[in-house]
C-alpha positions, 0 to 999 in steps of 0.5 A, a space after each residue: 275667265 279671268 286668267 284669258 283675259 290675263 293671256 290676252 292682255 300679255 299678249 298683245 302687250 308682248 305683240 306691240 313690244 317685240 314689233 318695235 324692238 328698235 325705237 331709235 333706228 326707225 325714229 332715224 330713218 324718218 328724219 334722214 329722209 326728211 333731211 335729205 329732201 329739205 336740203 337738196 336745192 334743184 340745179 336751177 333754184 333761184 329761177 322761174 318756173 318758165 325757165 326752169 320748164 324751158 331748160 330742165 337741167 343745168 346739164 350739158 348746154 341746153 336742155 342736157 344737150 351739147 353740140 357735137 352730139 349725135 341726132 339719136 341723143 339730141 331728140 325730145 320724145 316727152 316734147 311735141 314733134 312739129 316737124 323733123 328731118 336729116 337736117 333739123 327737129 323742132 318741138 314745142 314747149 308749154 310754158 304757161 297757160 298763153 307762152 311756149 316755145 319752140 326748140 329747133 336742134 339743126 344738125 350737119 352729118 348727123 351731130 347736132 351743130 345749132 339750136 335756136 328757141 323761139 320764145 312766145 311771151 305773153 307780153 314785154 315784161 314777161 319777154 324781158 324777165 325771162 331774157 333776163 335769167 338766160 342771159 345770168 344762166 348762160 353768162 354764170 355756166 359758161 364764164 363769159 360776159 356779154 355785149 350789145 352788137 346791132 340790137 342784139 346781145 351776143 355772148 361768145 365763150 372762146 374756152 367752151 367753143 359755144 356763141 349765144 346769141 338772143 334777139 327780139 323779133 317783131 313790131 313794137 307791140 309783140 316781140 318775140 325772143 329768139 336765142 341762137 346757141 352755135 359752135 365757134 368753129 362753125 363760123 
């Protein structure tokens, strides 16, 4: 009996030794993956969490969009569809429990050529705060800086080809925010 319970004890011991025969390598793996996912900072650190669910990416110009690309690449299929035709698509974003906002890609010859996002903030500081960080986003991707023409903030990148234009709309107790992205060439 006791030389079964020798055979067994040097079993497992030999069982547990053998499974782990390289400590070091497996020690590694754990604190790469740890480091490879403490230290990626998103394409839009630094921004709110309604901006970031508005434009997704820093790709392309909006929402990994571009103009001049063609209708089948400028859909949303996660979004929710209000309406679409040969001319435009419009869909609908959540921002939060009360704000969303509308995207409308309109098209010409079946690329699209505009799209304008109507934006419906709770209140005027909310409307503020986010005009606020697309116009930082759009004035550091494209390089450019803007003005104030007519009550509206207008941004134009000759290099890029793209105007941005954003506007707020409504009466004095509820604004909206309108932003107008185009292609210069278009004008």
């Amino acid at each position: 009996m006791k030389h079964i319970f020798s055979i067994l004890a040097i079993a497992l011991c030999t069982t547990v030794f053998f499974s782990c025969d390289n400590f070091s390598e497996n020690t590694n793996l754990v604190l790469t993956d740890t480091l490879s996912t403490d230290t990626l900072v998103g394409p839009l650190a630094g921004y709110s969490s309604k901006f970031k669910l508005l434009m997704v990416t820093d790709t392309a110009l909006f929402r990994g969009k571009k103009i001049g690309e063609s209708i089948s690449t400028a859909t949303e299929p996660e979004l929710q569809k209000i309406e679409e035709d040969a001319a435009s698509a419009t869909y609908t974003v959540a921002l939060d429990g009360t704000e969303e906002a509308d995207l409308i890609y309109n098209f010409n010859k079946e690329k699209l050529n505009s799209i304008e996002v109507f934006l419906y903030p709770k209140n005027d500081s909310s409307l503020k705060a986010l005009k606020a960080e697309l116009v930082d986003f759009y004035s550091k991707k494209l390089g450019a800086t803007t003005a104030e023409k007519s009550g509206k903030t207008v941004l134009l990148s000759p290099k890029d080809n793209i105007g941005i234009e954003w506007s707020e709309e409504g009466n004095k107790k509820i604004k909206d925010l309108r932003m107008y992205i185009f292609s210069l060439s278009a004008l």
